[in-house]
RODO-2510 file (C-alpha; in nm, 4 decimals, decimal comma):
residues 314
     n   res          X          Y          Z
     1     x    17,9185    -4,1309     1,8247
     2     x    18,0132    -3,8922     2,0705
     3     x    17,7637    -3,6530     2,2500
     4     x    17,8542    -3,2869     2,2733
     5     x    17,7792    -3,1757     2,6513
     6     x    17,5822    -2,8202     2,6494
     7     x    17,8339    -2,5426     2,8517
     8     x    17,8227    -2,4847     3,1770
     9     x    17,7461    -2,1156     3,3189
    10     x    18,0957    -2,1785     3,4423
    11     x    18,2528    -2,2587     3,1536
    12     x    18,5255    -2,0195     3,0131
    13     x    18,3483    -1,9855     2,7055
    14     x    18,0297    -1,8563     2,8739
    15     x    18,2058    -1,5996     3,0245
    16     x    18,3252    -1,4227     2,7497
    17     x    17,9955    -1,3818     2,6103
    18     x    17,8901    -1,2322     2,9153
    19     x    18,1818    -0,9790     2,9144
    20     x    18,0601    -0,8757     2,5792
    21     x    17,7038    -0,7894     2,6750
    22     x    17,7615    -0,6230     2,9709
    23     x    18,0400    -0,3881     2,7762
    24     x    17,7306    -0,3198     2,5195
    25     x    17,4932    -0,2381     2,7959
    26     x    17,7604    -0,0154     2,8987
    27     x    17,8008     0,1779     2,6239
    28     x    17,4358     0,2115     2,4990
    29     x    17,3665     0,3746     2,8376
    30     x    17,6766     0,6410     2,7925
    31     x    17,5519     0,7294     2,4349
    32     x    17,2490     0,7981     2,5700
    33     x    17,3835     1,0130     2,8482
    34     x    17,5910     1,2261     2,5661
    35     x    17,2385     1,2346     2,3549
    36     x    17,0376     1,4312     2,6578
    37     x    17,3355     1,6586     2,7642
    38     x    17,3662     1,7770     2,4141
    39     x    17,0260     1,8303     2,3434
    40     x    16,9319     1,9847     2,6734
    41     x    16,8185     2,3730     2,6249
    42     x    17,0256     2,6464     2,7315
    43     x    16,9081     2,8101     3,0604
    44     x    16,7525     3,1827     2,9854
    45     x    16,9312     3,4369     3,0798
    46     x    16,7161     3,7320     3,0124
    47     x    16,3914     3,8545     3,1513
    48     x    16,1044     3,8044     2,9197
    49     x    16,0210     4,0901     2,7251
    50     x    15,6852     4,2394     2,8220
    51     x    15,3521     4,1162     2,6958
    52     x    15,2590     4,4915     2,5876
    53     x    15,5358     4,4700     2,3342
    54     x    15,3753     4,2449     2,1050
    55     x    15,2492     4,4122     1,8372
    56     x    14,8721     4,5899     1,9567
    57     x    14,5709     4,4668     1,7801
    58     x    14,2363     4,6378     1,7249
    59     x    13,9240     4,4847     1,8893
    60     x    13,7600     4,5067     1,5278
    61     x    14,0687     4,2915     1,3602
    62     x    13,9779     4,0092     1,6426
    63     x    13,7217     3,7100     1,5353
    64     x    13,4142     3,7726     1,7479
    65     x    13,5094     3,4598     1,9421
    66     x    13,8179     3,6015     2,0561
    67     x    13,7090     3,9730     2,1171
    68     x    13,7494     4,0796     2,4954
    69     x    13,3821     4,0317     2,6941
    70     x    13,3008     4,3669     2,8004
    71     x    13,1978     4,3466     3,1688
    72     x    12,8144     4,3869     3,2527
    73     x    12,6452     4,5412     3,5459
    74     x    12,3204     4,6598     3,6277
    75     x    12,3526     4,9628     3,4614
    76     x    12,5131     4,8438     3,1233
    77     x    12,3076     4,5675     3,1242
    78     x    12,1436     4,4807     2,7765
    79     x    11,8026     4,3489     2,7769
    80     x    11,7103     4,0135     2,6986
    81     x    11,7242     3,9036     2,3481
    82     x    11,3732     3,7725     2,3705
    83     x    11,0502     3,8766     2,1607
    84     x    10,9025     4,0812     2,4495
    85     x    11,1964     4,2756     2,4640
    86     x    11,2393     4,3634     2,0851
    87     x    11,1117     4,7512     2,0169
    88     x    10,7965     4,7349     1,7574
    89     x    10,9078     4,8693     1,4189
    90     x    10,9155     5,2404     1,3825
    91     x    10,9127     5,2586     1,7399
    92     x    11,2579     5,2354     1,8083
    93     x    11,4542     5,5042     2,1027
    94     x    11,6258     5,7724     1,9141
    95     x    12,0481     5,7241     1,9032
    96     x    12,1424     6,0180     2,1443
    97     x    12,5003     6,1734     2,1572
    98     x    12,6895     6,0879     2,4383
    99     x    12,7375     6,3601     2,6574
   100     x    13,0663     6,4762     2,8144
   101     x    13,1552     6,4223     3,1336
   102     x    13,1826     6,7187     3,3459
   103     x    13,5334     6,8546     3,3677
   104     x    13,6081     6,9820     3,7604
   105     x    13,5892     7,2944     3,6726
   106     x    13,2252     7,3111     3,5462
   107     x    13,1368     7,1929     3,9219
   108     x    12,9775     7,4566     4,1171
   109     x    13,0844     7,4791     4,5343
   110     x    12,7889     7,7262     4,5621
   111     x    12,4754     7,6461     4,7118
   112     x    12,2123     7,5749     4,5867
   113     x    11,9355     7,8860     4,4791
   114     x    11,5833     7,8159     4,6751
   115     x    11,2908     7,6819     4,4639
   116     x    11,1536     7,9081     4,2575
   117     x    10,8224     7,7651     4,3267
   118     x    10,5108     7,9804     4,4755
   119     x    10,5412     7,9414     4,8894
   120     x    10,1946     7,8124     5,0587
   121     x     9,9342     8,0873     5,1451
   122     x     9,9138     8,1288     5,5344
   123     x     9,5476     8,1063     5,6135
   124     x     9,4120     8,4476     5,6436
   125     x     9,1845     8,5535     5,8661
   126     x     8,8471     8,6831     5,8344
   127     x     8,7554     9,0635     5,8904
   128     x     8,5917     9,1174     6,2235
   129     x     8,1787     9,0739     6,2195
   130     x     7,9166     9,3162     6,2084
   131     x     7,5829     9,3554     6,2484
   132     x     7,5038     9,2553     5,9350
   133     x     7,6696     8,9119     6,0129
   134     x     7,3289     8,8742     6,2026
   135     x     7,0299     8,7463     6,1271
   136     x     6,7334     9,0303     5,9864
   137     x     6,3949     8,9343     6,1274
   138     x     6,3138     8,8663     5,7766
   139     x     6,5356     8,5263     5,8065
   140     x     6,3499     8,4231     6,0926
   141     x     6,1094     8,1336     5,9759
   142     x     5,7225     8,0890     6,1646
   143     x     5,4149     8,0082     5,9291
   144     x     5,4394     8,3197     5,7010
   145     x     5,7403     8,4971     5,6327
   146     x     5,7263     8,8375     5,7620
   147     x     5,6371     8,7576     6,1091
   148     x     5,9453     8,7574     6,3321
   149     x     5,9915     9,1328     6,4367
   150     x     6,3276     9,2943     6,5570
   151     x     6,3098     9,3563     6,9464
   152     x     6,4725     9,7086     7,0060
   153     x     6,7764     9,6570     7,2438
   154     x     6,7562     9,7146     7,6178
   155     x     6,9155     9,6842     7,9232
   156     x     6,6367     9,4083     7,9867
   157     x     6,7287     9,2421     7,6457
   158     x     7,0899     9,2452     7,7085
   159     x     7,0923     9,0980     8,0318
   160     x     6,8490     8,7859     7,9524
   161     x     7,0369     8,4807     7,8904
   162     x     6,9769     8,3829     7,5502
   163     x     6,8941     8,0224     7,6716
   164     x     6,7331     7,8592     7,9560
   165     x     7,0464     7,6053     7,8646
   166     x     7,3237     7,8774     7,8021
   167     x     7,2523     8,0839     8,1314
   168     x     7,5822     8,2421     8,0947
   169     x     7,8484     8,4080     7,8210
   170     x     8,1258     8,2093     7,9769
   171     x     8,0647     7,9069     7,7436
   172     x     8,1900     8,0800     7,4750
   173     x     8,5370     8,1548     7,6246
   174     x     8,6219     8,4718     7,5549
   175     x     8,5177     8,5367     7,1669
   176     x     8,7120     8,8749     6,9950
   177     x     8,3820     8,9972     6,8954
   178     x     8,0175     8,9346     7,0156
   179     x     7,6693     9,0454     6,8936
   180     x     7,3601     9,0033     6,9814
   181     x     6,9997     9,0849     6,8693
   182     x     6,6669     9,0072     6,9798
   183     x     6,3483     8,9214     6,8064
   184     x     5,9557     8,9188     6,9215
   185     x     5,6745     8,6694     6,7591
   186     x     5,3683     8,8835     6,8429
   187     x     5,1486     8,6719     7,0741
   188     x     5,3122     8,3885     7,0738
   189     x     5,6945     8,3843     7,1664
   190     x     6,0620     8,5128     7,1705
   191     x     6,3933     8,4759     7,0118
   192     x     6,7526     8,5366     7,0278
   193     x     7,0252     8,5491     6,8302
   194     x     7,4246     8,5538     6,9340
   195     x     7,7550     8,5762     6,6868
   196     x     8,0859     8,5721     6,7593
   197     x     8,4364     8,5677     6,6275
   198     x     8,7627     8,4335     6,7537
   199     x     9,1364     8,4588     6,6597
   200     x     9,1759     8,1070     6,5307
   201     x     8,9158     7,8675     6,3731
   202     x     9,0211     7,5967     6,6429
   203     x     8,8833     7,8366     6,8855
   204     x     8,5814     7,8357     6,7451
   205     x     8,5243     7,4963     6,6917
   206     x     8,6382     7,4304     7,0507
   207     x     8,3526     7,7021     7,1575
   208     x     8,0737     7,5078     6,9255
   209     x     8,1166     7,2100     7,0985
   210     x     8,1261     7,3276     7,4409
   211     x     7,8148     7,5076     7,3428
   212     x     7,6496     7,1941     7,1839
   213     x     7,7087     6,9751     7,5101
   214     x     7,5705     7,2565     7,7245
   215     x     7,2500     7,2607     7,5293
   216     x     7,2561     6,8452     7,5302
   217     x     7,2949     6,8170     7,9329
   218     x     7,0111     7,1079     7,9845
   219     x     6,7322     6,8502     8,0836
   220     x     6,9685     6,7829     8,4047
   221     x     7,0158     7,1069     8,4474
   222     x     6,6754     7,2609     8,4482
   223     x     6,5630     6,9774     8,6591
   224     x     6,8160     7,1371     8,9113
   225     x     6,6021     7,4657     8,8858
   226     x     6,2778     7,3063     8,9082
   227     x     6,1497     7,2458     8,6033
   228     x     5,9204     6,9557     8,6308
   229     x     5,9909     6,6929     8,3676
   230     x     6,2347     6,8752     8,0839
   231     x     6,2374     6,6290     7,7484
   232     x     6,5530     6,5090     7,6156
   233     x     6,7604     6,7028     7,3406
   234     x     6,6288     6,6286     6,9802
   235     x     6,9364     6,6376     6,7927
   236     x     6,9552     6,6799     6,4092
   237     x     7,1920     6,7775     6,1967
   238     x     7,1653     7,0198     5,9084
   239     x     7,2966     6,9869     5,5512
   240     x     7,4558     7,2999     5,4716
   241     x     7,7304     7,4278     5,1955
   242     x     8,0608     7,2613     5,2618
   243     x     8,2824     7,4429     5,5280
   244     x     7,9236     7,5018     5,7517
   245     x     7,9052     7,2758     6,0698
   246     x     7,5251     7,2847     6,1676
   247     x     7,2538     7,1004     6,4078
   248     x     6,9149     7,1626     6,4846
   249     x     6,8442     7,0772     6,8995
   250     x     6,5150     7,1057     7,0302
   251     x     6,3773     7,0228     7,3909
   252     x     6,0633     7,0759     7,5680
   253     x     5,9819     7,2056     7,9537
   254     x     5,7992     7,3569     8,1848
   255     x     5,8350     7,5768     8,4888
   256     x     5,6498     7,4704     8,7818
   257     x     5,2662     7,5506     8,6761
   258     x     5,3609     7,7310     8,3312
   259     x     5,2109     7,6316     8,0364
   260     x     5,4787     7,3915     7,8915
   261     x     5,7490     7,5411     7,6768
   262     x     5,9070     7,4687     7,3441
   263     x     6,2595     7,5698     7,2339
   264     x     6,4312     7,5124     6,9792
   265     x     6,8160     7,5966     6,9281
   266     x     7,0266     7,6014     6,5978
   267     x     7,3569     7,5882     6,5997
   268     x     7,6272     7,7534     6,2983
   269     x     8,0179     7,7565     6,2758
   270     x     8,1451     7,8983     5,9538
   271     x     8,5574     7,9044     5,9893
   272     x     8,6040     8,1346     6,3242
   273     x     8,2526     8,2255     6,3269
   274     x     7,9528     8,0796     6,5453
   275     x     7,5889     8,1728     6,5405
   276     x     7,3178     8,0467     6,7866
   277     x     6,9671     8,1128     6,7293
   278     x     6,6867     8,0333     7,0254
   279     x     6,3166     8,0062     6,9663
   280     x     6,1145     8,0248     7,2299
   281     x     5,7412     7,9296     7,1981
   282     x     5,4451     7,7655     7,3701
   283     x     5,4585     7,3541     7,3369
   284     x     5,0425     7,3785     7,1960
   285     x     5,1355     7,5586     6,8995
   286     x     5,2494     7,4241     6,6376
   287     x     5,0500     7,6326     6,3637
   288     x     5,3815     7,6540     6,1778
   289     x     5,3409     7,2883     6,0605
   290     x     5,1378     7,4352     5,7385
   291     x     5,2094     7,6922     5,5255
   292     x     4,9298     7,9425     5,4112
   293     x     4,7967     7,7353     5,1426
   294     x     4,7901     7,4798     5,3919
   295     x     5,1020     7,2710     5,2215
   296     x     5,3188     7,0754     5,5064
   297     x     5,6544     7,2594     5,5648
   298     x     5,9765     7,1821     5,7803
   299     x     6,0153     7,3058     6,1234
   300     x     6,0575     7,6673     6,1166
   301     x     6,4383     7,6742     6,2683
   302     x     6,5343     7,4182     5,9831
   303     x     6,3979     7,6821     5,7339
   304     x     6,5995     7,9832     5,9326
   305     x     6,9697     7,8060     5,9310
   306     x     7,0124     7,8511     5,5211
   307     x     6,9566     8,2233     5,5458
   308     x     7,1513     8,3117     5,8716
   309     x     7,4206     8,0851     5,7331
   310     x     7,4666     8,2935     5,4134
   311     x     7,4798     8,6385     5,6654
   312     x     7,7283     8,4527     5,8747
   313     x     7,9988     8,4226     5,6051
   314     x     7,8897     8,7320     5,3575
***
């Protein structure tokens, strides 16, 4: 039997099944060229109509999930929705109104009227003093009230320095008003009292502590003039109504053979007011230590201050 021989690539046969496939290939890919051309869309050839001419839609016809997120800042921020937060019921803020916003015309361009509040009082200043502004010999303390006695005025009076530590007026520095009166202790010693008045309370304070470091530097001083062995300056302040500086200084000394010599100074500023009272009196006697009953009692210038105080400012 004879054996059929498979075909050759080259065989005539094989190459008109070839021709066939390739002419199929062929026109699969031109139907498919036709299929996109004809389906391709036509180019646009008008602008797109605006997005604001779609129909408008309320906010309250929108889901919440699609509603518009208002924006938030630190003024229209909400508080937190946590339980600290929450009002307590039946405390809840009123609803107020909202109220319009000013139109330009209901700004005003004119200035501003002052404050119709009361202006600050300037500090007024006290009436001049008087005699009366001085101590009586009444307010003079010893053992007994009653004792002190006014010294009339005299040339001799007026020129005495009121202190062995204030031997002149110039500490002072130039006062608007000053007064001066004199008092006697029968027997036993001397005093001396000085006010004065200035313009301004800061001159007065100025002039009370001149007049307190005068009085504090004596010893040095009277050691100068021969005084043999002056003490130093008990100082002690005295509690008096508020706006009432006081002290209480007291030294001791003695002039070349004199007997040795107490004195005892007080000092008072009240506003522009200043007192000074001196008393002078003999170191041995101290009989004001008791009163009459025999009852112990404070040093007689601590007992003075109160009362000359109260005729300083009345």
């Amino acid at each position: 039997m004879r054996k059929r021989r498979p075909s050759s690539p080259n065989s005539p046969r094989s190459g008109r099944v070839l021709g066939v496939a390739g002419i199929a290939m062929i026109a699969i890919a031109v139907f498919g060229v036709v299929f996109v051309m004809a389906n391709r869309p036509s180019p646009v050839t008008t602008a797109a109509e605006p997005a604001s001419a779609a129909p408008a839609t309320s906010l309250a016809e929108l889901p919440a999930s699609k509603a518009p997120t208002p924006m938030v800042n630190e003024h229209s921020r909400a508080p937190d929705d946590g339980p600290d937060d929450e009002p307590e019921a039946g405390n809840e803020p009123p609803s107020r109104a909202p109220s319009p916003s000013p139109t330009p015309t209901e700004v005003s361009t004119q200035p501003r009227a002052p404050s119709q509040g009361t202006p600050p009082r300037p500090e007024q200043k006290q009436p001049p003093i008087t005699e009366s502004n001085l101590p009586a010999a009444a307010d003079l303390a010893w053992r007994a009230a009653g004792e002190w006695q006014e010294e009339p005025a005299s040339d001799a009076t007026g020129d005495r320095p009121p202190s062995v530590c204030v031997p002149s007026m110039t500490v002072l520095a130039n006062p608007d008003t000053l007064l001066r009166r004199d008092y006697l202790l029968p027997g036993v010693g001397r005093s001396t009292a000085i006010t004065v008045d200035y313009a301004t309370e800061a001159e007065a304070e100025a002039a009370y502590t001149e007049l307190g470091r005068s009085v504090r530097e004596c010893p040095a001083l009277l050691r100068q003039q021969g005084y043999v062995q002056p003490s130093p300056v008990a100082v002690q302040p005295v509690p008096l109504p508020e706006g009432i500086v006081s002290e209480h200084l007291r030294l001791e000394y003695q002039f070349r053979k004199a007997k040795p010599t107490t004195e005892s100074i007080g000092l008072l500023r009240a506003g522009n007011r200043l007192l000074m009272i001196s008393m002078v009196t003999p170191a041995a006697d101290t009989s004001w230590a008791k009163d009459p009953s025999g009852e112990p009692q404070d040093h007689p210038m601590l007992r003075t201050l109160p009362a000359a105080a109260a005729r300083l400012i009345g």
